[in-house]
LOMI-660904 format. One record per atom (N, C-alpha, C): z, x, y. Coordinates in steps of 0.02 Angstrom, whole numbers, plus 32768, in hexadecimal, padded with zeros to 4 digits. Example, Ala and Ser with C-alpha at 12.3 -4.5 7.8 and 13.67 -1.06 7.14 Angstrom:
# residues 2
818682947EE4/818682677F1F/818682947F5B/816282827F90/816582AC7FCB/818A82858002/
This chain:
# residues 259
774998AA69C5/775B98DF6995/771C99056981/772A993B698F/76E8996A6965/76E099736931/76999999691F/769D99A868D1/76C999D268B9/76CF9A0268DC/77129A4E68B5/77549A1468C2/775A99E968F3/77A099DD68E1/779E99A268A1/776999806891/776D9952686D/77889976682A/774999C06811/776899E967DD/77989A0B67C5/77BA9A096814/77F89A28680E/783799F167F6/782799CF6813/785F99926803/7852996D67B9/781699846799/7815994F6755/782C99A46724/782D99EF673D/783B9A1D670A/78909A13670E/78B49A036754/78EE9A0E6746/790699C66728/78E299876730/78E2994C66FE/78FB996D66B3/78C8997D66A1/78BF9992665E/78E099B76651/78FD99F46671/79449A1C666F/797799F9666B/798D99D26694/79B3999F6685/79D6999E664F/799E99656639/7994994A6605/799C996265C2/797B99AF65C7/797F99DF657C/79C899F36587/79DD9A0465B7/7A389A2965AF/7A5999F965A1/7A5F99B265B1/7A9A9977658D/7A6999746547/7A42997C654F/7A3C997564F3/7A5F99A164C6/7A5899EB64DC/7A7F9A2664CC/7AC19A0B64BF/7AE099FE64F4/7B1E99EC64F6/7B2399AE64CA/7B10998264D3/7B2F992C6492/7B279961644C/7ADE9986645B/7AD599B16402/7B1699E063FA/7B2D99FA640A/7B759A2D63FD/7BAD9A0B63F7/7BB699CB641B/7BFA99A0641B/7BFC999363DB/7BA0995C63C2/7BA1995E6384/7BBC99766351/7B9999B76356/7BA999E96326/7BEA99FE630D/7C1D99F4633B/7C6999F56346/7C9399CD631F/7C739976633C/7C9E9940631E/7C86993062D7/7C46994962BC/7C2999406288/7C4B99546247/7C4698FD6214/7C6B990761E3/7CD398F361F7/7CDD98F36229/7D2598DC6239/7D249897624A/7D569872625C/7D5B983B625D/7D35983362B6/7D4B985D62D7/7D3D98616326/7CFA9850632E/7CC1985A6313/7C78985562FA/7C6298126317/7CA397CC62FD/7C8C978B6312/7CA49785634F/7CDD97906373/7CE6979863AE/7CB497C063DA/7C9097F663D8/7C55981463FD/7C2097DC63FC/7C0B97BC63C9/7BE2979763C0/7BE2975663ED/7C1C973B63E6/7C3596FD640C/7C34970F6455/7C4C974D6474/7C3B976664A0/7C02976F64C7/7BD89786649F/7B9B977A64A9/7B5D974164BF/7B6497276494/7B6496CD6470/7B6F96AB64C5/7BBD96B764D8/7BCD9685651A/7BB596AB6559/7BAC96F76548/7B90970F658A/7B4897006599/7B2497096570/7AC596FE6576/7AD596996584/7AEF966D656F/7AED96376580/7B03962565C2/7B41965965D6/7B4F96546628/7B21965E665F/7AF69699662C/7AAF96AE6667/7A64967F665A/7A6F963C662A/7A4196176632/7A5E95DB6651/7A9C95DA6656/7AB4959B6687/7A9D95B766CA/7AA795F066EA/7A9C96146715/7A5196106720/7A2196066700/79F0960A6716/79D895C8670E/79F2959966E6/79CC954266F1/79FE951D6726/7A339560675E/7A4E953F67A1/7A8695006774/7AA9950F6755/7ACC94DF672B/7AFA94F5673E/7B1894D26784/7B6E94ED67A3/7BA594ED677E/7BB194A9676E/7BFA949F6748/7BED94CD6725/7BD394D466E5/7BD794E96696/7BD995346691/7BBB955666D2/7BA4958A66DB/7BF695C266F7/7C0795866736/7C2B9596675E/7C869596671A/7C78957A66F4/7CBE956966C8/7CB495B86695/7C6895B36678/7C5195FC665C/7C8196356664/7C55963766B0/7C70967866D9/7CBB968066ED/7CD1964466F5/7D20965E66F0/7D40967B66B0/7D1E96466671/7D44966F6629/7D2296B76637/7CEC96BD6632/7CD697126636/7CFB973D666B/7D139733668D/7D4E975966D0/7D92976766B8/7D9D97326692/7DE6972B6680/7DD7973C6639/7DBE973B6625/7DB3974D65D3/7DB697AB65C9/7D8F97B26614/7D719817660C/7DE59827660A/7E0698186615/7E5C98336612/7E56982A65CD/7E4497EF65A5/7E6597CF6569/7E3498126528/7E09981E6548/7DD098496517/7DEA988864FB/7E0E98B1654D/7E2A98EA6544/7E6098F76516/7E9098B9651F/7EC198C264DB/7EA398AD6499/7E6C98806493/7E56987B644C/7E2998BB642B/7E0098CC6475/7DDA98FC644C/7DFA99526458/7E4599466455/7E479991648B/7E5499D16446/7E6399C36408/7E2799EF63D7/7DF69A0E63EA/7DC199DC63E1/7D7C99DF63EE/7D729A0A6423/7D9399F0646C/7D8B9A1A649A/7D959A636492/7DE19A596456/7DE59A9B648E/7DBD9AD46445/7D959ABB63F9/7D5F9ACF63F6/7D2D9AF7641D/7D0D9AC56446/7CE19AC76455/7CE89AFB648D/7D2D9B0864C8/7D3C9B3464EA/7D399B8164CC/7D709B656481/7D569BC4645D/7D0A9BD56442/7CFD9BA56448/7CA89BC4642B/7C789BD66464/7C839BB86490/7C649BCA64DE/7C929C0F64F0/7CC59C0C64E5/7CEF9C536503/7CE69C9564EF/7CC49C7B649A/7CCD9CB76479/7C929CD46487/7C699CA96496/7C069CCE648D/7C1A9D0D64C2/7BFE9D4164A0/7BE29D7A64D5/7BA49D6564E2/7B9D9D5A651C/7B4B9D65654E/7B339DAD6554/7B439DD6653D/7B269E21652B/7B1A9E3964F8/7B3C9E0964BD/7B399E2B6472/7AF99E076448/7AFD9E10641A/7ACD9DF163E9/7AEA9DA463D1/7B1C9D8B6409/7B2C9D5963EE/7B3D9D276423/7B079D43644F/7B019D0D649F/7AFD9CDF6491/7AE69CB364CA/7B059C5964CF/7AA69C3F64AA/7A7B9C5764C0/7A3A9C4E64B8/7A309C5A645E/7A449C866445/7A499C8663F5/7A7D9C4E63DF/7AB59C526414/7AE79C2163DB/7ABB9BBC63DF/7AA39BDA6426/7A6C9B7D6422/7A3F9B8463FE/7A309BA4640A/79C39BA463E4/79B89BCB63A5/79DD9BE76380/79E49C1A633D/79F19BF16312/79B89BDA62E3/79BB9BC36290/79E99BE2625F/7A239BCF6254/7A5B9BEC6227/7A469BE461F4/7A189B9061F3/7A0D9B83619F/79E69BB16172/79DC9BEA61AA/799E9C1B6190/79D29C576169/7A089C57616D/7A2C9C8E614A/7A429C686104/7A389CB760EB/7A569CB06098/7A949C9E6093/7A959C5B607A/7AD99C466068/7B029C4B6017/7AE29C855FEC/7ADB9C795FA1/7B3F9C8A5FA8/7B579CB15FD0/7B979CC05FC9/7BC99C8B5FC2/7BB79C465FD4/7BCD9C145FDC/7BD69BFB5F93/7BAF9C025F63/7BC79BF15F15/7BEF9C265F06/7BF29C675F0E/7C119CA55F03/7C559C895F0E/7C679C7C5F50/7CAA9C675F66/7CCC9C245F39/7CAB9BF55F22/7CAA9BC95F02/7CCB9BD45EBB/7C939BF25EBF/7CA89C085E4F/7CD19C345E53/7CE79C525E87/7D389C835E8E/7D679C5C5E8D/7D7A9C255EBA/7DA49BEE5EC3/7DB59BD95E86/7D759BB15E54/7D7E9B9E5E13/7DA09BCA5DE1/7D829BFF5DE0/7DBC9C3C5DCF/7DF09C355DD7/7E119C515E1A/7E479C555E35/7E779C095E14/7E559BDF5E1F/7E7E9B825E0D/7E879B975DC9/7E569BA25DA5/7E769BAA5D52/7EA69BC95D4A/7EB19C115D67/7EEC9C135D49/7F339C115D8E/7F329BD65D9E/7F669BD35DD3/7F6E9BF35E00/7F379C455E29/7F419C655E53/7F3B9C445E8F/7F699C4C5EBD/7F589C455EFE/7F2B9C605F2A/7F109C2E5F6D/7ED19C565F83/7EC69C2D5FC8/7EAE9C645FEB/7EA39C476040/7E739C686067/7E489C3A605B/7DFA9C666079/7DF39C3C60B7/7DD59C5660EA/7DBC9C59611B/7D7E9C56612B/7D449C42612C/7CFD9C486142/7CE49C246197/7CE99C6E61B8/7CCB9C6F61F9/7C819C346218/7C769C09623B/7C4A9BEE6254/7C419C116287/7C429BDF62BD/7C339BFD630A/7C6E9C16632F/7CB39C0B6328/7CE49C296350/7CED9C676332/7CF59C9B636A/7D0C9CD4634E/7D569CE16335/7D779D09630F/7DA39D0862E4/7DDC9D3A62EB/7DC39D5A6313/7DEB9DAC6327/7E2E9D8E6338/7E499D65633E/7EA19D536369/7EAE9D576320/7E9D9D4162EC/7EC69D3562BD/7EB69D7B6282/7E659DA7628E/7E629DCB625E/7E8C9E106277/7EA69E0D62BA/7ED49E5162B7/7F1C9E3F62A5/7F2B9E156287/7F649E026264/7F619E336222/7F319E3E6210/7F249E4B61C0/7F079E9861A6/7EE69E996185/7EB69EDF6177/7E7B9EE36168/7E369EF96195/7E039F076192/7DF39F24616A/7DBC9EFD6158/7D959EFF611F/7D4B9EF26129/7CFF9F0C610A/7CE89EFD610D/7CAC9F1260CD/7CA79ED960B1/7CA19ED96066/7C759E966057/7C2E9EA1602E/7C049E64601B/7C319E2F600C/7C2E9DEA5FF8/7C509DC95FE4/7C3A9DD45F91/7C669DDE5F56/7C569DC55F11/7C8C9DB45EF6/7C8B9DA05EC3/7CB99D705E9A/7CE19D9D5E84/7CF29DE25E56/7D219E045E51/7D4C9E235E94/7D2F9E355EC5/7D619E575F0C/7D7B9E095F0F/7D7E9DCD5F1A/7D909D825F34/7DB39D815EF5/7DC99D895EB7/7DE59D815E83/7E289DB45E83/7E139DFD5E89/7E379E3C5E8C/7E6B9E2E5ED5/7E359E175EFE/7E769E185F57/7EB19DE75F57/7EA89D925F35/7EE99D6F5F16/7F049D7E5EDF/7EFE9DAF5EA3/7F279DB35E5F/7F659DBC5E74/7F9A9D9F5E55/7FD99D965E6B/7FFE9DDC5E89/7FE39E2A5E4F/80079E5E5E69/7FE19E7A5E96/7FB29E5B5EBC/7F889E795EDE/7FA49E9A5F34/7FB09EC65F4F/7FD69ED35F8B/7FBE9EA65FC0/7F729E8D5FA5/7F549E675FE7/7F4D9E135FD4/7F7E9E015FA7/7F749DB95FA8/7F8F9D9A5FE3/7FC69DA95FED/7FE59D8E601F/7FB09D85606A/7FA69D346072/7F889D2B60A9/7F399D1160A8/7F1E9D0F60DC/7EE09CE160C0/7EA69D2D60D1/7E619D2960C0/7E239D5060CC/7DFD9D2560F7/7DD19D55612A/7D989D476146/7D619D4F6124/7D489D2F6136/7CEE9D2C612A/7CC29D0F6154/7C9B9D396161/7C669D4661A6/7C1C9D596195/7BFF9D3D6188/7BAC9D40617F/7BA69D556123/7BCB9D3B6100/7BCF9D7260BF/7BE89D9C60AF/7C0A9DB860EA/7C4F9DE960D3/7C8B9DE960E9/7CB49DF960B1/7D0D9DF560C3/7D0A9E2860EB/7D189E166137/7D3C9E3B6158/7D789E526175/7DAE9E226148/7DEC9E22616B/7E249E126110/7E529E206101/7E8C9E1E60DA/7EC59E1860F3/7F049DEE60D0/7F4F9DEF60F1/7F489DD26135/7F219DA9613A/7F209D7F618A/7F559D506180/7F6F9D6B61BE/7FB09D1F61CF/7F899CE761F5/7F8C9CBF61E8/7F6B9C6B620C/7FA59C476237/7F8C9C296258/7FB69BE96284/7FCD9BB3625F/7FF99BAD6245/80219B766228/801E9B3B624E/80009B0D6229/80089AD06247/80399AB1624C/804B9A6C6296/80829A5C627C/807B9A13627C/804B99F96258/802699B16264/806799956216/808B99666225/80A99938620C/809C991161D2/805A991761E5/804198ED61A5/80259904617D/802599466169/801D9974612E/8043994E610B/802D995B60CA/805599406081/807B99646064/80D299656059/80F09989605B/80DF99B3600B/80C899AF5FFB/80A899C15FB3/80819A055FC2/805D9A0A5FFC/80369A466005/80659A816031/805A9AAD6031/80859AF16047/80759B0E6082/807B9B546089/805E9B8060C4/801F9B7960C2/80039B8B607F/7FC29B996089/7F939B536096/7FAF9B2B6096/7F869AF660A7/7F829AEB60FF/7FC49AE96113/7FCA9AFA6152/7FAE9B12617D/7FAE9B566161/7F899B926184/7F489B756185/7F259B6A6146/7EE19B556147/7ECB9B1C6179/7F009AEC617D/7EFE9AB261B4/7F109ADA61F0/7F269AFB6201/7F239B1D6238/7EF99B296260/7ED89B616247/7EA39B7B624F/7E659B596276/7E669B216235/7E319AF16241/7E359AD56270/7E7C9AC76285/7E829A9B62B7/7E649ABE6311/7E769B07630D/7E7B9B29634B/7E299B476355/7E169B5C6313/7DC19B76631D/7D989B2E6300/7D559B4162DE/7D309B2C62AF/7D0F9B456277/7D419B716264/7D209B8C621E/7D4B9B6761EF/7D319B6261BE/7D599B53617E/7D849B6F6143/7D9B9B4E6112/7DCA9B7A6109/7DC39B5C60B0/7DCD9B816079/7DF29B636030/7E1B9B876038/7E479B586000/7E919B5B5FFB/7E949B595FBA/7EC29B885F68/7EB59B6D5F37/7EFF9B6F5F27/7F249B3B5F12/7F519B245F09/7F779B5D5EC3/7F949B725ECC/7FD49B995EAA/7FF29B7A5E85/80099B3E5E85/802C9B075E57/7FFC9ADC5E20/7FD39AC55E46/7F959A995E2B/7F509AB95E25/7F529AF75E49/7F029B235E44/7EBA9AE15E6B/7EE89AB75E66/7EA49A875E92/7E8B9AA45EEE/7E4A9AA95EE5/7E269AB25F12/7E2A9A965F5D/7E3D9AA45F8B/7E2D9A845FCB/7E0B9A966000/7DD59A6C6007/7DB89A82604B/7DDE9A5760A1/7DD69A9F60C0/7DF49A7160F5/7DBC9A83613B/7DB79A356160/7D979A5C61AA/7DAB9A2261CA/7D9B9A336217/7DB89A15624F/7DE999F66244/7E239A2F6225/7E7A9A126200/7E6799DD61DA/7E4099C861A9/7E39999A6177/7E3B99AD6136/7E6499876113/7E5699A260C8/7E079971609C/7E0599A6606C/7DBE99836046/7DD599A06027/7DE2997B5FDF/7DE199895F9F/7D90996D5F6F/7D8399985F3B/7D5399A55F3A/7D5199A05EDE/7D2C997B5EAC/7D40998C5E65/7CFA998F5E54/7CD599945E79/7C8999B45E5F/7C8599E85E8A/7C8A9A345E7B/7C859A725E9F/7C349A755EB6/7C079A3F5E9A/7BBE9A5C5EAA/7BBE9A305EF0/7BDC99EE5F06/7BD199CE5F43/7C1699F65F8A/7C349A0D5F63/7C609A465F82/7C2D9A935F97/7C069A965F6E/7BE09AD85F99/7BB89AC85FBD/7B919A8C5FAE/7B6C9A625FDC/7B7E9A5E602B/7BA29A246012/7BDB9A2E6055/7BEC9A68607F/7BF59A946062/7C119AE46092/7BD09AEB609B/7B869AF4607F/7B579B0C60A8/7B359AFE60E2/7B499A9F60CD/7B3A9A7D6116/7B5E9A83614A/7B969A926144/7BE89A9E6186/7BB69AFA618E/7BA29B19616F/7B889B4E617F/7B5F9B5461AD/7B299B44619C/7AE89B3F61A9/7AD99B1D61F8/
């Protein structure tokens, strides 16, 4: 072996190597915070141990491994096929020409944007719960949103606490339906959502909870929900409910699902 081929073979090593990192880092990012989180993990866990049976030549243990990992990759797709098909709309949606290519959506520090709108939205909610208004916000991550914001009416408006107060008031023409929000601004009103039809909703919660589980379920943005009957707060993501009775570990929370 020569020297250029030796360098060549330890850069595409290291290529390798950096793109499955990419990749375990985004799956992460996906199952993170859901229950699926310990299953990736366990996954993990038995695969790196299959590839050290594999390398201390350990037949049986190795050889039993590799069959659960063969027969397991069928069993994955129905557990993780959420996740998947996540991870399909967020790969689908990137434009490779826009300002929102695949190289920004890997390597671009989000934590670097102003998140102050995130209490804004917050102390609207609390609002809204006091006096029993209903409310269905939307906040955009990485999937893009357009299937569901041409349901509705464009808008594009800072986020503040009176327009988020004024757009649910009961006689308002634009309560009906949930809002987008996309980097800090409502861009969308009167959005119809995907109704979930997961069973084990609590028959106690309504459309708008639905919708909000919806959503969650098909992209990865998140969603509050403020209860009309009870005015109590709900956050929902990857179709999960979180209820929340300290609003300050509730904004917390949304900045880290942000960020």
């Amino acid at each position: 072996m020569t020297g250029l081929d030796f360098l060549e073979f330890r850069f595409l090593d290291i290529l390798d190597i950096l793109l499955v990192a990419v990749l375990l880092y985004y799956i992460y990012k996906l199952v993170k915070g859901s229950a699926a989180i310990n299953i990736f993990i366990g996954i993990v866990i038995i695969y790196l141990i299959w590839k050290l049976t594999q390398l201390l030549q350990m037949e049986m243990l190795s050889s039993v491994l590799g069959e659960f990992i063969g027969v397991g990759m069928f069993a994955l797709i129905v557990v993780f096929q959420q996740e998947i098909r996540k991870f399909l709309l967020m790969v689908g949606s990137t434009s490779f020409g826009g300002k929102n290519n695949w190289f920004q959506l890997s390597f671009s520090n989000r934590e670097n944007k102003t998140q102050n709108y995130v209490d804004i939205i917050v102390e609207a909610c609390k609002k809204l719960g006091s006096t029993k208004t209903g409310a269905l916000i939307v906040i955009k991550r990485n999937t893009k949103l357009d299937f569901v914001k041409n349901t509705g009416d464009d808008m594009d408006i800072k986020v503040n606490r009176p327009i988020i107060e004024s757009i649910f008031y009961k006689n308002s023409t634009l309560h009906d339906g949930a809002i987008i929000i996309e980097d800090g601004r409502i861009t969308a009103t009167r959005v119809i959502l995907p109704v979930s039809n997961d069973r084990d909703i609590p028959l106690r919660f309504g459309l708008r909870h639905r919708a909000a589980v919806g959503i969650s379920e098909k992209t990865d943005a998140v969603a509050l929900v403020v209860s009309e009957e009870t005015g109590q707060i709900s956050y929902l993501k990857n179709g999960e409910f979180n209820i929340f009775d300290d609003l300050e570990k509730l904004i917390d929370q949304i900045k880290e699902d942000l960020s």
